[in-house]
C-alpha positions in Angstrom: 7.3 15.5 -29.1 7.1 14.0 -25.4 8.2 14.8 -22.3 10.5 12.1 -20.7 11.4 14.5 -17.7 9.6 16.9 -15.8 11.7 19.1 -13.2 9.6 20.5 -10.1 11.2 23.1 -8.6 10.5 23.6 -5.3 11.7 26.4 -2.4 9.7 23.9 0.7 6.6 26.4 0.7 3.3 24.9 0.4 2.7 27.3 -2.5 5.6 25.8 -4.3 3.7 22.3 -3.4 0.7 23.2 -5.0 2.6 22.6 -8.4 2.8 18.9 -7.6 -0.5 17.2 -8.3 -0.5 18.6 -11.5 3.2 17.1 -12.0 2.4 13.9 -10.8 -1.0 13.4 -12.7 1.4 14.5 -16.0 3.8 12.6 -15.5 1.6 9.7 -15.6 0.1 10.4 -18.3 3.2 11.0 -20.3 4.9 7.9 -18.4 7.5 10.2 -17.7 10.2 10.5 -14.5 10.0 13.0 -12.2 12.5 15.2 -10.8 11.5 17.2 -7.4 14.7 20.0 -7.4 15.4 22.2 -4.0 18.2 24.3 -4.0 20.4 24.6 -1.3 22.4 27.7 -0.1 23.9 28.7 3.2 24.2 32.0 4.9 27.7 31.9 6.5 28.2 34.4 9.2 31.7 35.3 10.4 33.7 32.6 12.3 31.1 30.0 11.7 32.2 26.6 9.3 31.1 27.6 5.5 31.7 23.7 5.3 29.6 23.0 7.7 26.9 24.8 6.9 26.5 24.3 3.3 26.5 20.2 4.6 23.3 20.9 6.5 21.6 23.2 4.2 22.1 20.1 1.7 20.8 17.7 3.8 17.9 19.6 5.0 17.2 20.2 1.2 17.1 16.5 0.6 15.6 15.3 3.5 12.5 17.5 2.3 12.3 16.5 -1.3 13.4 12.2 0.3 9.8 12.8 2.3 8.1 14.3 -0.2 9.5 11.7 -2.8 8.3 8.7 -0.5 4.8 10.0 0.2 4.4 9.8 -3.6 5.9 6.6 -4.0 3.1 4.6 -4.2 2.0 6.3 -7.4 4.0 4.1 -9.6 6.0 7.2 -10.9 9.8 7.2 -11.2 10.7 10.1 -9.1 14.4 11.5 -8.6 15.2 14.1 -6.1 18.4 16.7 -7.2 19.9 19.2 -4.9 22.2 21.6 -6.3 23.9 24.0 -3.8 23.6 28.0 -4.5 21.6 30.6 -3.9 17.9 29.8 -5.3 17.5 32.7 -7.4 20.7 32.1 -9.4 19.6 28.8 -9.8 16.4 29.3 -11.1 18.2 32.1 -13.8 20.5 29.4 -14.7 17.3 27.1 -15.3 16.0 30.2 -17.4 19.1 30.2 -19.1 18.9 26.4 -20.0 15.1 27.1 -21.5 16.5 29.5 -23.6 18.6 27.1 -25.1 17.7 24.1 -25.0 16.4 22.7 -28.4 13.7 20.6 -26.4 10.4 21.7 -25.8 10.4 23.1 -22.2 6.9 23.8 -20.3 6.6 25.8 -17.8 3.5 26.2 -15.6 2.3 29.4 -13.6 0.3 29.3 -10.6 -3.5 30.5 -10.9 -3.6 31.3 -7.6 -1.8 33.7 -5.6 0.3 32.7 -2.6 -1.5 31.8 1.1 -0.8 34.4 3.6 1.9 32.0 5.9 2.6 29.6 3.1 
């Protein structure tokens, strides 16, 4: 079976970035469409606008993944951008959650290398 879809989960660290190349040069080998995920959360602090700050955290999130999206654009992929708002660990156990269930084959990659100091 193929893979039409590949989701890239990313937090905005360049050690989350590293998984890209490897996306992109999959994706066009399997001609499939991309989608670069960030989630989105908000730390409210008393008296400040829960509102208001879950807006920002949102559009920070996709601002990141738009600019990231564009500088790959030339690649002739078909790359999607999805910004769910929650705290990113939930998130990703809800995406563990969906592995376990789905009845499509699901991939997941590890990194080789560990994290750079900063990154």
């Amino acid at each position: 079976m193929m893979y039409h879809t590949l989701l890239v989960p990313l937090d905005g660290s360049a050690y989350s970035e590293r998984a890209l190349p490897m996306a992109m040069g999959l994706a066009r080998h399997l001609k499939a469409r991309v989608v670069l995920m960030r989630a989105a959360g908000a730390l409210v602090l008393p008296g400040v606008d829960a509102t208001e700050a879950q807006v920002l955290a949102v559009r920070e999130a996709r601002t990141y993944l738009e600019a990231l999206a564009s500088g790959m654009s030339g690649q002739g992929l078909n790359i999607e951008t999805a910004v769910p708002f929650g705290d990113a660990a939930e998130e990703i156990l809800v995406a563990l959650e969906v592995v376990r269930r789905n009845p499509l084959p699901v991939m997941l990659i590890r990194p080789t290398q560990p994290p750079v100091e900063g990154g």
